[in-house]
PDB file with one MODEL, atoms N, CA, C and O in Angstrom:
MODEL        1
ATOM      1  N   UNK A   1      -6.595 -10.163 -10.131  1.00  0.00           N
ATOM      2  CA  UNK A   1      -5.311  -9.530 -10.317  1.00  0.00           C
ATOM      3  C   UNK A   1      -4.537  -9.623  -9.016  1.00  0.00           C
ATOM      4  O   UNK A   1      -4.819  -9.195  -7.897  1.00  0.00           O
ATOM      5  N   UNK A   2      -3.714 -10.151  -9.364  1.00  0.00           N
ATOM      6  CA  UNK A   2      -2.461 -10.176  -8.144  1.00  0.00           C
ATOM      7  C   UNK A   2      -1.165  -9.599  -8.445  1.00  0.00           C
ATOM      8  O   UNK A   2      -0.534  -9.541  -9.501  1.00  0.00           O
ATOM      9  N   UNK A   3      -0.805  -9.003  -6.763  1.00  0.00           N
ATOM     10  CA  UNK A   3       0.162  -8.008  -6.885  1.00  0.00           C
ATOM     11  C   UNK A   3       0.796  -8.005  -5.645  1.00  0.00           C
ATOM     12  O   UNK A   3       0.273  -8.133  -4.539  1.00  0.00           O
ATOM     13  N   UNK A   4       1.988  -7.845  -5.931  1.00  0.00           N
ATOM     14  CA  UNK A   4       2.979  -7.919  -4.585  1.00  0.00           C
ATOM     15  C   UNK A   4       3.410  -6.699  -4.088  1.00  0.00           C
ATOM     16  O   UNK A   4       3.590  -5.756  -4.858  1.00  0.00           O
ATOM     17  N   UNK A   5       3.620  -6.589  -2.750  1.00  0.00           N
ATOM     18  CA  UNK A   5       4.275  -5.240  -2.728  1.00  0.00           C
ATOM     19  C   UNK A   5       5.144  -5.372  -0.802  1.00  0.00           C
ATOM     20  O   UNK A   5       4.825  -5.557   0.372  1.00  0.00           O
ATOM     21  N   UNK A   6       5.986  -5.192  -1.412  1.00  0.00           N
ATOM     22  CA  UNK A   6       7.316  -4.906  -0.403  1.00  0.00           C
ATOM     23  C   UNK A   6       7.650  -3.458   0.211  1.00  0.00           C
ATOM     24  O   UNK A   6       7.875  -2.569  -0.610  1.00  0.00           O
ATOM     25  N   UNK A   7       7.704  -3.134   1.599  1.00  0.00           N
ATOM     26  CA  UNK A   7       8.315  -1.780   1.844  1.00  0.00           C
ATOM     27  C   UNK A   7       9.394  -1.842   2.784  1.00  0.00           C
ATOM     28  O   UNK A   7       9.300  -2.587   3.759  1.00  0.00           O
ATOM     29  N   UNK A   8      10.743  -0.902   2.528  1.00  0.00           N
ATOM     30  CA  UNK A   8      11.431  -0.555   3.513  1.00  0.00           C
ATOM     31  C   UNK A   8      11.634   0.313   4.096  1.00  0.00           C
ATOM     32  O   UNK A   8      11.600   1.467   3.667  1.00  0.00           O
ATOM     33  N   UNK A   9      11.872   0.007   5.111  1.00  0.00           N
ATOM     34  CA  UNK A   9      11.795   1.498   6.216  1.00  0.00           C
ATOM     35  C   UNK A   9      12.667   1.776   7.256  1.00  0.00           C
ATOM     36  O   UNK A   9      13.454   0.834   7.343  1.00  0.00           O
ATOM     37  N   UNK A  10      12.888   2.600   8.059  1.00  0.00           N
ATOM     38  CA  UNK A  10      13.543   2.749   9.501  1.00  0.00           C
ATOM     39  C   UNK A  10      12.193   3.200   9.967  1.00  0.00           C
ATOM     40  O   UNK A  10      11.161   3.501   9.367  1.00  0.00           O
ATOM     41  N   UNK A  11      12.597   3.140  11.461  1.00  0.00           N
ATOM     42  CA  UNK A  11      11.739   3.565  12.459  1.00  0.00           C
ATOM     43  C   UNK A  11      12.539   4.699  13.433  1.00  0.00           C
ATOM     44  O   UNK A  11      13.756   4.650  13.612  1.00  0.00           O
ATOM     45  N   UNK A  12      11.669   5.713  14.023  1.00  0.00           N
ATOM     46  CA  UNK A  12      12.178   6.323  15.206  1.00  0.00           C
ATOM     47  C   UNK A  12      12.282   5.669  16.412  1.00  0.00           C
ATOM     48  O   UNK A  12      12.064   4.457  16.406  1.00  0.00           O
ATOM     49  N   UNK A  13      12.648   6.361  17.729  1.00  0.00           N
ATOM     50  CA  UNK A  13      12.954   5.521  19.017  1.00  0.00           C
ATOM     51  C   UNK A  13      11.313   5.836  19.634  1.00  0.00           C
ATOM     52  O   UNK A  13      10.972   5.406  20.736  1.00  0.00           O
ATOM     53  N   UNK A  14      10.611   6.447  18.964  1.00  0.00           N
ATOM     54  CA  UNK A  14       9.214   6.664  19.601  1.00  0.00           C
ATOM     55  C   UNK A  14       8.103   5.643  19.079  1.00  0.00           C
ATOM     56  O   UNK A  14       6.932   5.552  19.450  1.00  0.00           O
ATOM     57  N   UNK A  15       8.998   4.675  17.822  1.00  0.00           N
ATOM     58  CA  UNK A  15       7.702   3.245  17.750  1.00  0.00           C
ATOM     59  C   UNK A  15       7.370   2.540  18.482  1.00  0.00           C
ATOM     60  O   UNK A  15       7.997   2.215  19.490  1.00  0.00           O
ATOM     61  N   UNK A  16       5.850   1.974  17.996  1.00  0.00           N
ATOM     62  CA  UNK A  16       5.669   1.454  19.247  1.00  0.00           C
ATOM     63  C   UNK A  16       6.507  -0.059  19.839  1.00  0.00           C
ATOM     64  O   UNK A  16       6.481  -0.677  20.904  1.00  0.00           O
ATOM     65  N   UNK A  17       7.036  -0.190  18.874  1.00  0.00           N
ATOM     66  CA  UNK A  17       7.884  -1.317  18.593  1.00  0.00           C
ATOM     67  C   UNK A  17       9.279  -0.688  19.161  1.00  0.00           C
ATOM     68  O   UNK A  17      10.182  -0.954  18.367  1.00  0.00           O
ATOM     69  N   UNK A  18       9.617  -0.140  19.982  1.00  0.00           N
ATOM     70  CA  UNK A  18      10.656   0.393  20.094  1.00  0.00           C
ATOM     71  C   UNK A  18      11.736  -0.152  20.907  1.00  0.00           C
ATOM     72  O   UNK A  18      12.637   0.610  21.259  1.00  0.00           O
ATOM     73  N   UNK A  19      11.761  -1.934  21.401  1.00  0.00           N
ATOM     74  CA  UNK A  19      12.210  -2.202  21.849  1.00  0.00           C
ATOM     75  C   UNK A  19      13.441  -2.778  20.739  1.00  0.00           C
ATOM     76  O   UNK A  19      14.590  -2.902  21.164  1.00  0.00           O
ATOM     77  N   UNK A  20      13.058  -3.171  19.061  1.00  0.00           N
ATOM     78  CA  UNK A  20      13.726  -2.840  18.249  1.00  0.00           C
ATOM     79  C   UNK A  20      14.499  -2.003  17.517  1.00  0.00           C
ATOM     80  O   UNK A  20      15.084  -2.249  16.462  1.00  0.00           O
ATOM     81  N   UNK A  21      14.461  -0.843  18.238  1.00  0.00           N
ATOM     82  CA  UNK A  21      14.760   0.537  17.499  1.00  0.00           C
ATOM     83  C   UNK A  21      16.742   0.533  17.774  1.00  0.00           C
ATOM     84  O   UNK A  21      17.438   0.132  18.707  1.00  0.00           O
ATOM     85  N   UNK A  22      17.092   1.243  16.332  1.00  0.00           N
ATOM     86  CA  UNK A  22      18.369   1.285  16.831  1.00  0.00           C
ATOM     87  C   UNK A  22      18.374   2.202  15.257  1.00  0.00           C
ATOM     88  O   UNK A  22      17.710   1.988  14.242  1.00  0.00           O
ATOM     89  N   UNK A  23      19.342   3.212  15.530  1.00  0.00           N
ATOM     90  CA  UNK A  23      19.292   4.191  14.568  1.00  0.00           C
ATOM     91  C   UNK A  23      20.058   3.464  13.366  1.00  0.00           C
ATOM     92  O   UNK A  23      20.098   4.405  12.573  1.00  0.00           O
ATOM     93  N   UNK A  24      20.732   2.331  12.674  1.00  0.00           N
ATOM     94  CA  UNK A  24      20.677   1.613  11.814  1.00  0.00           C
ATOM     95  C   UNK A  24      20.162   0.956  11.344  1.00  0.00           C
ATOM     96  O   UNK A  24      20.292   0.611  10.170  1.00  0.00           O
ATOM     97  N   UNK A  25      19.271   0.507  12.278  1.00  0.00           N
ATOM     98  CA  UNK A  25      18.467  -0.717  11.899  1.00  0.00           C
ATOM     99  C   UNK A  25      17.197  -0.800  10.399  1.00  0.00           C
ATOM    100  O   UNK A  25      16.235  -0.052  10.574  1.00  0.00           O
ATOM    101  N   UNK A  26      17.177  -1.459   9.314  1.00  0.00           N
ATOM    102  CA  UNK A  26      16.485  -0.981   8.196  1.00  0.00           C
ATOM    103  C   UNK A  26      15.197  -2.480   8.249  1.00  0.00           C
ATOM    104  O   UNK A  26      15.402  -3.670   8.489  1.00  0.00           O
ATOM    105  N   UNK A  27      14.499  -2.080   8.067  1.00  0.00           N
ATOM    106  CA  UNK A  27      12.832  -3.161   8.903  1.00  0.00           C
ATOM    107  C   UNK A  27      13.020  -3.226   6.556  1.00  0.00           C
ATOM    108  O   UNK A  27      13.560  -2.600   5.645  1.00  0.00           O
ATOM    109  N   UNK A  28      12.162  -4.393   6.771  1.00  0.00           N
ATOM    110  CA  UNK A  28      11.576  -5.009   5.171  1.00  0.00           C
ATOM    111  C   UNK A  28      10.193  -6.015   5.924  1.00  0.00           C
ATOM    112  O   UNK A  28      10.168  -6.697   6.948  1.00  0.00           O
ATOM    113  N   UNK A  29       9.105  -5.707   4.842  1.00  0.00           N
ATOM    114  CA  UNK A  29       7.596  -6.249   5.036  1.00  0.00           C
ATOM    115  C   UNK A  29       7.788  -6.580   3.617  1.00  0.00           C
ATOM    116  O   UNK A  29       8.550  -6.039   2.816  1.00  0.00           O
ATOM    117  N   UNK A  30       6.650  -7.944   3.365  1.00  0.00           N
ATOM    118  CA  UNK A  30       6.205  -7.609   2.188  1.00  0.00           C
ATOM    119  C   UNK A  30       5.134  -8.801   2.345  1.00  0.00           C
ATOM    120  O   UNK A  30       4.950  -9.559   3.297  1.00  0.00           O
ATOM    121  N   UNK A  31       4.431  -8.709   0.987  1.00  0.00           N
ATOM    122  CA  UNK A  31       2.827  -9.181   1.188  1.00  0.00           C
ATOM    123  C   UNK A  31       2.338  -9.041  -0.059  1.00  0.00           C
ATOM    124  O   UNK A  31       2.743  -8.203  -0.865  1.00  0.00           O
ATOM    125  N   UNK A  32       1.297  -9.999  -0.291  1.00  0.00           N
ATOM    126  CA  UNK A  32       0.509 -10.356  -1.454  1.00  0.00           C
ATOM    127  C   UNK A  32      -0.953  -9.607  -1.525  1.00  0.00           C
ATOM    128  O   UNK A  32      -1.641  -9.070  -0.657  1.00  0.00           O
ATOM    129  N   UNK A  33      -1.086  -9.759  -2.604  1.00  0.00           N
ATOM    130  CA  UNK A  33      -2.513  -8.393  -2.646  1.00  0.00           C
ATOM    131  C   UNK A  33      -3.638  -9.257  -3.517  1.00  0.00           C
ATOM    132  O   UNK A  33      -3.154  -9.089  -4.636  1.00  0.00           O
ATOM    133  N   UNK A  34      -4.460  -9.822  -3.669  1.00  0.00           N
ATOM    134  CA  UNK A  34      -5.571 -10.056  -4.462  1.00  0.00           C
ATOM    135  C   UNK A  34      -6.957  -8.920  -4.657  1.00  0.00           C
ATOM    136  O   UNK A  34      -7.896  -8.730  -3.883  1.00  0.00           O
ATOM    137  N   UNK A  35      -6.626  -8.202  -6.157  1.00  0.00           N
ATOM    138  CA  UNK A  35      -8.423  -7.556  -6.155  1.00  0.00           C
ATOM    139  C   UNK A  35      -9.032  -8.609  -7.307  1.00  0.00           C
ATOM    140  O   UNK A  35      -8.635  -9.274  -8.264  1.00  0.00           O
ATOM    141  N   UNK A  36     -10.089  -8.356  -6.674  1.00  0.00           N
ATOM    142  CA  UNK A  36     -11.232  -9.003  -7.648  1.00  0.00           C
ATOM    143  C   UNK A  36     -11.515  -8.627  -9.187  1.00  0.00           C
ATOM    144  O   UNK A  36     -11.818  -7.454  -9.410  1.00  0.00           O
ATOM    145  N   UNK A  37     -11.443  -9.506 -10.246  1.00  0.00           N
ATOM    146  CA  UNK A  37     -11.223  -9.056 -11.724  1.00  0.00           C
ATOM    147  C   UNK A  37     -12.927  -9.107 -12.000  1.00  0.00           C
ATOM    148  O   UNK A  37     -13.379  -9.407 -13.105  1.00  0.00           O
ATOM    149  N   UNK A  38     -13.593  -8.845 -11.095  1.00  0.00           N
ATOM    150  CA  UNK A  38     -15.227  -9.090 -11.257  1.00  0.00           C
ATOM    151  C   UNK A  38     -15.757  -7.640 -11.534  1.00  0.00           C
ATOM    152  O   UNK A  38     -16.550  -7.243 -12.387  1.00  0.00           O
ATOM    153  N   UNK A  39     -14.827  -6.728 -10.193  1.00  0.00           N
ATOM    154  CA  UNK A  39     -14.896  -5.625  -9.822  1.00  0.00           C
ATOM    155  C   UNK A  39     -14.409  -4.495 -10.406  1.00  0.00           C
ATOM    156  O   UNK A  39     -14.992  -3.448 -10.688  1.00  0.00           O
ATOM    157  N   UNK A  40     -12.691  -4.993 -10.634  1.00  0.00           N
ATOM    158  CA  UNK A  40     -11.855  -3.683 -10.893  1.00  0.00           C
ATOM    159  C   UNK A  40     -11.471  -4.295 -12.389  1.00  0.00           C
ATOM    160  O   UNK A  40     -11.541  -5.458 -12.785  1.00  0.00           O
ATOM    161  N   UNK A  41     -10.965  -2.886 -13.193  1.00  0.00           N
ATOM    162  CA  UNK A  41      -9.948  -3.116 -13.990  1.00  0.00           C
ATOM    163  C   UNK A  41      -8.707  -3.470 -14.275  1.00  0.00           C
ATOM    164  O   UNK A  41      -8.841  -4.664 -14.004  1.00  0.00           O
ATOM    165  N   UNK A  42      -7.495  -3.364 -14.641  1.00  0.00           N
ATOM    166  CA  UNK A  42      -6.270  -2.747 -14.534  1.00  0.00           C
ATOM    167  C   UNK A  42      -6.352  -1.549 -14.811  1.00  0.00           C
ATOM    168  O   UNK A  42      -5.421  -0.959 -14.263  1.00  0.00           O
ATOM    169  N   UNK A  43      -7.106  -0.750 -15.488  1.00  0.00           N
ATOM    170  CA  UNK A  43      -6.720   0.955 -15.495  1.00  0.00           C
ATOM    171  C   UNK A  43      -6.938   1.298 -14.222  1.00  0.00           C
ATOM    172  O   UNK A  43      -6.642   2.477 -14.029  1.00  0.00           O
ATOM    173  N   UNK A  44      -7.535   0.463 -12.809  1.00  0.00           N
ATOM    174  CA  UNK A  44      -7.731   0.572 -11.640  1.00  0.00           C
ATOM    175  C   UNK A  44      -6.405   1.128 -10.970  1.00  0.00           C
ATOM    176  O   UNK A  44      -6.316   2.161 -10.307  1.00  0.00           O
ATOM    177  N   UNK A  45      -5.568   0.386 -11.225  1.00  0.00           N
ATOM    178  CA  UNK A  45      -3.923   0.091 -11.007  1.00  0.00           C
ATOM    179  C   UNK A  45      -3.527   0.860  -9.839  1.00  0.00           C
ATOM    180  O   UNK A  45      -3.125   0.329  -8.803  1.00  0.00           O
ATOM    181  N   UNK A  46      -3.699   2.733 -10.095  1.00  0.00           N
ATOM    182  CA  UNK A  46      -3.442   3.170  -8.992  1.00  0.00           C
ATOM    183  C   UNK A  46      -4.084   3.256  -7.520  1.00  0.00           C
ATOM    184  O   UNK A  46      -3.530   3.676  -6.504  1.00  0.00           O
ATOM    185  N   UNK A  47      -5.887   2.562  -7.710  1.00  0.00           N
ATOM    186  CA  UNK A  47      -6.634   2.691  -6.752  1.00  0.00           C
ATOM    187  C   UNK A  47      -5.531   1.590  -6.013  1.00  0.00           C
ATOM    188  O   UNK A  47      -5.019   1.954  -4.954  1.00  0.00           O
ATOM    189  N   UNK A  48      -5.205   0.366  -6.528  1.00  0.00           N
ATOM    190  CA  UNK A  48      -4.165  -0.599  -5.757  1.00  0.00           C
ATOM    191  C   UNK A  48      -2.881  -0.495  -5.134  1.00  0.00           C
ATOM    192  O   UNK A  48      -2.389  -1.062  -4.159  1.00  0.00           O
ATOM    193  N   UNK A  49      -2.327   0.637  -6.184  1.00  0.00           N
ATOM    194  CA  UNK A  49      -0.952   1.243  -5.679  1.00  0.00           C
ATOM    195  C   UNK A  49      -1.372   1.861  -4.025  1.00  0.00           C
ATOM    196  O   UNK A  49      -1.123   1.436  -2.898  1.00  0.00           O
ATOM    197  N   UNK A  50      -1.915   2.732  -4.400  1.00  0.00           N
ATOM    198  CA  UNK A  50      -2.629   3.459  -2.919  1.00  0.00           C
ATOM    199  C   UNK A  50      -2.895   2.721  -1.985  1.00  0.00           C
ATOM    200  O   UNK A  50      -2.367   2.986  -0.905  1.00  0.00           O
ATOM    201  N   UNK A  51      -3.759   1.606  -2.079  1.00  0.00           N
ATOM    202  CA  UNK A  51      -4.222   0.875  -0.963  1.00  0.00           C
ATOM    203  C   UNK A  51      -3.226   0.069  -0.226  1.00  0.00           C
ATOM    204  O   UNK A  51      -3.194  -0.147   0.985  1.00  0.00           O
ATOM    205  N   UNK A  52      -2.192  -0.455  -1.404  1.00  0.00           N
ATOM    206  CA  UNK A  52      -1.293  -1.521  -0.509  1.00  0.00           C
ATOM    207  C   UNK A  52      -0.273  -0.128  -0.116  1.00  0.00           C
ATOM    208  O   UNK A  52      -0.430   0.288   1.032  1.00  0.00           O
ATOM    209  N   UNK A  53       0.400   0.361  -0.683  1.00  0.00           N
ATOM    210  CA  UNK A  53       1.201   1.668  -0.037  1.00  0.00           C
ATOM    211  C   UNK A  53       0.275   1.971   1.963  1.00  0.00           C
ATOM    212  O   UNK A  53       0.831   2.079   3.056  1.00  0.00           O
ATOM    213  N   UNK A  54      -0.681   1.994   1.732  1.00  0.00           N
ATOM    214  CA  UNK A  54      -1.465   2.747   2.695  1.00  0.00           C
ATOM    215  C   UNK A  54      -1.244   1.533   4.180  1.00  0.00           C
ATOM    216  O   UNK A  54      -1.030   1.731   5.376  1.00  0.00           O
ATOM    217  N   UNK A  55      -1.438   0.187   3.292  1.00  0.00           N
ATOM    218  CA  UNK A  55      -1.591  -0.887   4.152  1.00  0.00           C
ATOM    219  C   UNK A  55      -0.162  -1.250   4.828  1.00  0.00           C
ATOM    220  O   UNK A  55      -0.017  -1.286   6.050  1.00  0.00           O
ATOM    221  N   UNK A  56       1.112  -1.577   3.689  1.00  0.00           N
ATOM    222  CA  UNK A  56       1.851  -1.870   4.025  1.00  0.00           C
ATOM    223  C   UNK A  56       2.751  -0.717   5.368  1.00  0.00           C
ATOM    224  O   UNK A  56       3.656  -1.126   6.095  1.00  0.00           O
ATOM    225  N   UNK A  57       2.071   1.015   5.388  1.00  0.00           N
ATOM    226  CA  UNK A  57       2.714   1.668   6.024  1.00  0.00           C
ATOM    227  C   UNK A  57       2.358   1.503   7.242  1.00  0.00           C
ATOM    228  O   UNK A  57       3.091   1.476   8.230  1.00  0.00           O
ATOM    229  N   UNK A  58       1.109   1.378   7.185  1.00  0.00           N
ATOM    230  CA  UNK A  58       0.209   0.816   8.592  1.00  0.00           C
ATOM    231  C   UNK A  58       1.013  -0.633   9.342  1.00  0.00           C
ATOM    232  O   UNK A  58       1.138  -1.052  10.492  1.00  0.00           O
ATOM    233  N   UNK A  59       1.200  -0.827   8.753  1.00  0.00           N
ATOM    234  CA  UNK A  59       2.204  -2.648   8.934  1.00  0.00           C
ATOM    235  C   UNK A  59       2.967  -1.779   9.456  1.00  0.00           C
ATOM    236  O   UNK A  59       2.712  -1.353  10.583  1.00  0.00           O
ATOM    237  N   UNK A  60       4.160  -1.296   8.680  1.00  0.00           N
ATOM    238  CA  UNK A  60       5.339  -0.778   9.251  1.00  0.00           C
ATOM    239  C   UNK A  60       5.253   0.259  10.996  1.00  0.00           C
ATOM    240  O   UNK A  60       6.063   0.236  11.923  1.00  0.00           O
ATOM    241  N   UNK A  61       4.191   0.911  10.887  1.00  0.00           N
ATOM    242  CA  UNK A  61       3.773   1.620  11.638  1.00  0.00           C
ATOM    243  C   UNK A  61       3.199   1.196  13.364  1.00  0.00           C
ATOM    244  O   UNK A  61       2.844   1.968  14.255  1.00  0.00           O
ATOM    245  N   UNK A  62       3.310  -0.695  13.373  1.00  0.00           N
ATOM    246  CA  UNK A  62       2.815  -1.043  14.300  1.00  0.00           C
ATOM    247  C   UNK A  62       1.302  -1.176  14.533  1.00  0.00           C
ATOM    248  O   UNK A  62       0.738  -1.190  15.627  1.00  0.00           O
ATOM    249  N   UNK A  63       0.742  -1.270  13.309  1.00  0.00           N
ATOM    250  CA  UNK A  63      -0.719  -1.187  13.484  1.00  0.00           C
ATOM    251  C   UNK A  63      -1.500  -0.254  13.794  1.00  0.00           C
ATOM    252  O   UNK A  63      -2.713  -0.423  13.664  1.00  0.00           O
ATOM    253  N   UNK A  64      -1.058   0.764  14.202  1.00  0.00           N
ATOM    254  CA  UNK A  64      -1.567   2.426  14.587  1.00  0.00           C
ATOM    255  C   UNK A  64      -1.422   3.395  14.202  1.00  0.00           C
ATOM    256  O   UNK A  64      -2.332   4.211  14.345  1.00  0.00           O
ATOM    257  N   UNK A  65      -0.427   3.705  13.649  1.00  0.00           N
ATOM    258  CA  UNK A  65      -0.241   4.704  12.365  1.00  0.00           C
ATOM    259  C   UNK A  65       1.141   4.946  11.703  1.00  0.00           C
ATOM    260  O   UNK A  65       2.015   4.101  11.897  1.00  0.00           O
ATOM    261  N   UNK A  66       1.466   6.275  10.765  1.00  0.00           N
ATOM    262  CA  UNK A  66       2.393   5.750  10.406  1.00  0.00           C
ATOM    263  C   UNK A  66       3.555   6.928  10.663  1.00  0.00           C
ATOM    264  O   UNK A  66       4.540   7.111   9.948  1.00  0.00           O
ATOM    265  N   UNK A  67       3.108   7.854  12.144  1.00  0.00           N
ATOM    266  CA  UNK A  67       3.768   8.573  12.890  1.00  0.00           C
ATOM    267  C   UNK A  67       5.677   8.377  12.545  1.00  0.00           C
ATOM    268  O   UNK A  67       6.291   9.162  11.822  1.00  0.00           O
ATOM    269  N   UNK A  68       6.345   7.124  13.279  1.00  0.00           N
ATOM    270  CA  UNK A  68       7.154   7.245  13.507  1.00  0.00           C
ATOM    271  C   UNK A  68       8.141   6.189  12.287  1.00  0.00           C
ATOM    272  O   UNK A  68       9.195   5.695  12.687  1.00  0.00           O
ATOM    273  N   UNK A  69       7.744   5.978  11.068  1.00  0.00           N
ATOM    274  CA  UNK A  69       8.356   5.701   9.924  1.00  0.00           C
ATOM    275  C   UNK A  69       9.380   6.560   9.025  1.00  0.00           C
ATOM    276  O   UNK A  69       9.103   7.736   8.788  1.00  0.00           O
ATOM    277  N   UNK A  70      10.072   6.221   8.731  1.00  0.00           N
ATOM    278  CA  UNK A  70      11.328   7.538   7.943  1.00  0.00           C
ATOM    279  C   UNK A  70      12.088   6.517   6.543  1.00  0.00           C
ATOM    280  O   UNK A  70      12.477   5.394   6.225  1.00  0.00           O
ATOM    281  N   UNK A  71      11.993   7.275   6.299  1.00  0.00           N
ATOM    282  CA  UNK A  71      13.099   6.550   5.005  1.00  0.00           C
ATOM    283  C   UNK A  71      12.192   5.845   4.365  1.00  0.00           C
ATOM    284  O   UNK A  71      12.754   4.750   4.371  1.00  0.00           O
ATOM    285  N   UNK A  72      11.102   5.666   3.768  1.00  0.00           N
ATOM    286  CA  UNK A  72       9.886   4.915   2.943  1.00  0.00           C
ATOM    287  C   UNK A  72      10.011   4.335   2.029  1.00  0.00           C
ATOM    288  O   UNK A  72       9.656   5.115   1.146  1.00  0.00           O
ATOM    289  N   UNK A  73      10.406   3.068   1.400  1.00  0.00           N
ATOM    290  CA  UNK A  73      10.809   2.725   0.167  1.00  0.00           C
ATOM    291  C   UNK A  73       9.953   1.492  -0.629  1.00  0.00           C
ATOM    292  O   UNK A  73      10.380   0.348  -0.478  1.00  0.00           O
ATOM    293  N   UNK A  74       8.996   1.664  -1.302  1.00  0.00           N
ATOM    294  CA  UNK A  74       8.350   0.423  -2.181  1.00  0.00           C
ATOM    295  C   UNK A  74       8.652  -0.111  -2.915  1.00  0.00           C
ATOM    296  O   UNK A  74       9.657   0.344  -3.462  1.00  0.00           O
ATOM    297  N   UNK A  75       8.120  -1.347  -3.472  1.00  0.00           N
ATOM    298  CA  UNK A  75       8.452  -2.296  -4.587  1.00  0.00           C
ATOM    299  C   UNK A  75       7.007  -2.868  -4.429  1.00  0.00           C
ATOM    300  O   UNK A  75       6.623  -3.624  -3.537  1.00  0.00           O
ATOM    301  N   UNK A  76       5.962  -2.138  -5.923  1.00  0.00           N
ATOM    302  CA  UNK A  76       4.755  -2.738  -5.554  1.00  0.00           C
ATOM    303  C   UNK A  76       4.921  -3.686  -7.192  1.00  0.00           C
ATOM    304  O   UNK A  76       6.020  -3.475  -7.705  1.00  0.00           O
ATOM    305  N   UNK A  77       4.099  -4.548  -7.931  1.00  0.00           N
ATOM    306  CA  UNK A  77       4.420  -5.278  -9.079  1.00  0.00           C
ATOM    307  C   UNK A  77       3.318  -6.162  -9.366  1.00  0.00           C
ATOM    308  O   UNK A  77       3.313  -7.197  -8.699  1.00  0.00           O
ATOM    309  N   UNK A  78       2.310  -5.994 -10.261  1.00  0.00           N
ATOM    310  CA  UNK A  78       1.484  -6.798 -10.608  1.00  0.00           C
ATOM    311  C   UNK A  78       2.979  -8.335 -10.916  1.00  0.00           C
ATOM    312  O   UNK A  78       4.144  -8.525 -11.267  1.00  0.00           O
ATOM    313  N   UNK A  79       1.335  -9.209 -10.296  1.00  0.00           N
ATOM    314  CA  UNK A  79       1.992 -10.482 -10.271  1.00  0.00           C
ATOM    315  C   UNK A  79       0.921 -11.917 -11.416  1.00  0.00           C
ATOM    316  O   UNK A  79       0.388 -12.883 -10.870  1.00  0.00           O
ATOM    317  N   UNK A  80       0.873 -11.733 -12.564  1.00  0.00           N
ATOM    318  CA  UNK A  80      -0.147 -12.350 -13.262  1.00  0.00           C
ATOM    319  C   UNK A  80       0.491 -13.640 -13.930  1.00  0.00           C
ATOM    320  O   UNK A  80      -0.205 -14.386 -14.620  1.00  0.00           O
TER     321      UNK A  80
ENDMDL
END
């Protein structure tokens, strides 16, 4: 099962990325997801929602957490 999922965000002036920071500025990630159809179901669905949500904030977050993120916006979408 494959699934895409996109997030948008702002950042504060305290990311660690903050040499980008500018109080307009709106950041977009996005990324492909493969789980194993060996393993999971689709009634799984939300264990996936969760994980890429979790992953993609970590992305946004600079790799360390997801402290200084604001404005949170997804687009997750099985892709079959």
């Amino acid at each position: 099962m494959k699934y895409h999922g996109k997030i948008t965000y702002e950042i504060d002036e305290n990311h660690p990325v903050a040499g980008v920071w500018c109080k307009e500025n709106v950041f977009e990630y996005e990324d492909y997801y493969e789980f194993d159809e060996r393993l999971y179901s689709p009634e799984d669905r939300d264990v996936f929602v969760n994980y890429i949500k979790r992953d993609l904030k970590l992305v946004a977050g600079g790799g360390y957490n997801t402290n200084h993120i604001r404005n949170v916006k997804f687009e997750i979408y099985r892709i079959d």
